[in-house]
N, C-alpha and C positions, 0 to 999 in steps of 0.2 A: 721514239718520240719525234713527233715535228720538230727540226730547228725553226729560229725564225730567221726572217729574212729568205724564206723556200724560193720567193721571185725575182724576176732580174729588178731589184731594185736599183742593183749596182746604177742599171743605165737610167733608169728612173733619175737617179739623183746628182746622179757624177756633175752637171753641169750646172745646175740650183744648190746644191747643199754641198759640196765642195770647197772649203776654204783656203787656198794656196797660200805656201810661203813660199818664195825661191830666195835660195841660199846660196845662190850660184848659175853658172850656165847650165850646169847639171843636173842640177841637186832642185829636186823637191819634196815640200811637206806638207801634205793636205788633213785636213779635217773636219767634221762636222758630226751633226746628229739631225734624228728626226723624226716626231708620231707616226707610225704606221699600225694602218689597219687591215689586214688582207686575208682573204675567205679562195677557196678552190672545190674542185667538186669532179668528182669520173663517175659513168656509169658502164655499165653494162647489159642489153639487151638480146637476152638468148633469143628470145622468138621473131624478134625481127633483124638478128645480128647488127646491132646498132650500138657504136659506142661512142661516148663523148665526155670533156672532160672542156677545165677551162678557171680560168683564173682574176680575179680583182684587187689593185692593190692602190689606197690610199696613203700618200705620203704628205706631210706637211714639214718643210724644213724650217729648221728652230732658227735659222739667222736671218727670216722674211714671215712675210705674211701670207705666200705661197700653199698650196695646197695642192698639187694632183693626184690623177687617177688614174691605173693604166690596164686596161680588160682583156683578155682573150677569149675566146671561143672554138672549139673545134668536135665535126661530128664526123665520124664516118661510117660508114653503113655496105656492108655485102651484098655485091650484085650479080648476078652471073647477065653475061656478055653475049654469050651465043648459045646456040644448044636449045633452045626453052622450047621453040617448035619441034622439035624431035625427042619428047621427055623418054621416050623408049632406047635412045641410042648418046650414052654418056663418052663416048668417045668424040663427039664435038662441044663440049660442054668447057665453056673458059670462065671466068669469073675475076670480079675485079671488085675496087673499093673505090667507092662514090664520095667525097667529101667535103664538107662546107667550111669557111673559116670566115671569124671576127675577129676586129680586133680595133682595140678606140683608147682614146689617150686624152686628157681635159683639164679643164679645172675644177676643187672640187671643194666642199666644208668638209669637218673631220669635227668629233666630237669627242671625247672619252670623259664616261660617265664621272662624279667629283668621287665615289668608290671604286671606281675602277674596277665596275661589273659590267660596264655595257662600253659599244661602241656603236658611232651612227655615224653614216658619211652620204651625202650627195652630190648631183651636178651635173654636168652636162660632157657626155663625152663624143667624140666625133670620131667614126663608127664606119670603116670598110668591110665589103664583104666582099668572099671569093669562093668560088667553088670549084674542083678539081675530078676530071670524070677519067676512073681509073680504067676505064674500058677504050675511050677514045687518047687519054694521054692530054687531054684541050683541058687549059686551064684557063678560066674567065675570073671578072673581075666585075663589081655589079656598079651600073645597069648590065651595058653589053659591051664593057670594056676589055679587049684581049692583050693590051701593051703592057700588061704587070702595074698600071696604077689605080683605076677604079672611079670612081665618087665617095665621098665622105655624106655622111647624116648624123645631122645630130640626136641623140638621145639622152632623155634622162635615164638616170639611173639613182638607185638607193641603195644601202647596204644598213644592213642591221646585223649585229654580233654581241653573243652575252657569252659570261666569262665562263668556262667547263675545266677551269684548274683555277691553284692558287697562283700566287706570285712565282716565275719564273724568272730566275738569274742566270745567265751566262757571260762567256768571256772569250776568247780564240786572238790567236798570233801565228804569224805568219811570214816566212823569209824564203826569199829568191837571189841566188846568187852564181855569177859568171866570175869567176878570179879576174882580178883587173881588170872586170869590162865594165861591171855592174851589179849593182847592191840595192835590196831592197827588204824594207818589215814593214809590218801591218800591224794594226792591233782594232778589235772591236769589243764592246760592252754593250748588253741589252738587257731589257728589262721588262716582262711581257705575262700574259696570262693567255691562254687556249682557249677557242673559242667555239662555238657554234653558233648560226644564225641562218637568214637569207638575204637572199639577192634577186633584182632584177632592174636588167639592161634592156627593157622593149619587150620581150616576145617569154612574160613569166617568170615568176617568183620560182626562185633556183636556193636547193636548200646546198648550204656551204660548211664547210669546217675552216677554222684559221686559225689566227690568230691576233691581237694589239698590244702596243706599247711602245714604247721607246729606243733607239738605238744610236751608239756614236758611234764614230771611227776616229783612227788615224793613218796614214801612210808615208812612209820617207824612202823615196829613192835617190840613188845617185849614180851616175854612169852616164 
C-alpha cells in the first residue's frame, strides 16, 4: 500500500507549517499539520526505450492561508553514441542515456470535496528545465544555460483526483538517540483516502495515482 506523505513534503513544509517552541538553548518542539493532495506517475516504453516518472504535491498549511505546489519531472531515453554507421560491426557500438528534467515549486488553491471523494487543486508554478546528454557528459540548463541555474517560466497547472479507497488512518513514531549528546522523537497522524485522477503542467494531461487528506506532526529534540 502507498504510505502517505510518499514526497519530500518534509522540505515542502518544514519552513511554513512548522510551529517552534524552544525550551531552552537546546531543546526544541515543533508542530503542525496540513491538506495535502499529491498524484505521481512512471512509465515505461519498450519500443522506444523511454522511461519517465514524476511527481505533484499540493500542501496548504492549517496555521495560514498558505497553499503550495511542488512538481517534478523526469524522462530518460536510450541512445546509442557511436557505432550507428557501421551497423555491421558491434564492436564500436557505445550507448548512453539521454535525459530531461522539471521541476516548479508555487503557489496554489486546494480544494477537498464536502464527501471527501474528490480533490482539485490549481496555480501557477515556476518551472526549470534541464537536460543531461549521457553520451557527451554536458549538462544544460534551458534556454542555453550551462552554470547549473537556468530560467524559470511560469506555468499553469491543474490537478484532479477522486477517491479509489475508503478512509485511511495512520500513525508512526520515531527516536534518535547519541547518549549524552542527543535525544530526539517524532510522532505523526494522517488521515487520507487513495486516489486516482490527472494532471497537467503545460505539455498534457498526465494520468496520476495518489493520494489526499490531512496530516500532523510533532517533533522534540534536545542536544
Amino acid at each position: 500500500m502507498r504510505r502517505f506523505m510518499v514526497f519530500p513534503l518534509a522540505g515542502l513544509l518544514v519552513l511554513g507549517a512548522a510551529a517552534p517552541v524552544f525550551a531552552g538553548a537546546n531543546v526544541g518542539n515543533f508542530s503542525g499539520s496540513a491538506t495535502v493532495a499529491q498524484g505521481n506517475w512512471d512509465s515505461y516504453d519498450e519500443a522506444t526505450e523511454t522511461y519517465e516518472s514524476g511527481y505533484i504535491v499540493v500542501a496548504r498549511d492549517s496555521s495560514s492561508s498558505e497553499t503550495y505546489a511542488e512538481f517534478s519531472q523526469y524522462t530518460e531515453v536510450v541512445v546509442q553514441c557511436t557505432g550507428a554507421d557501421t551497423p555491421d560491426d558491434p564492436s564500436d557500438d557505445t550507448f548512453g542515456s539521454n535525459s530531461t528534467f522539471r521541476y516548479g515549486y508555487g503557489n496554489a488553491t486546494l480544494t477537498i470535496g464536502k464527501r471527501g471523494a474528490l480533490a482539485t487543486a490549481s496555480g501557477t508554478l515556476s518551472v526549470s528545465e534541464g537536460t543531461f546528454d549521457g553520451c557527451t557528459g554536458e549538462e544544460t540548463y534551458a534556454p542555453k544555460d550551462t552554470t547549473g541555474g537556468g530560467e524559470t517560466v511560469d506555468v499553469p497547472f491543474s490537478l484532479s483526483l477522486t477517491a479509489t479507497s475508503g478512509t485511511i488512518k495512520e500513525t508512526g513514531r520515531g527516536s534518535f538517540k547519541l547518549p549524552g549528546t542527543f535525544n530526539s522523537h517524532s510522532s505523526y497522524k494522517s488521515t487520507y483516502r487513495l486516489a486516482a485522477g490527472t494532471f497537467d503542467a503545460g505539455d498534457g494531461t498526465q494520468q496520476v495515482n495518489g493520494q489526499f487528506g490531512t496530516v500532523s506532526w510533532t517533533d522534540h529534540s534536545n542536544g
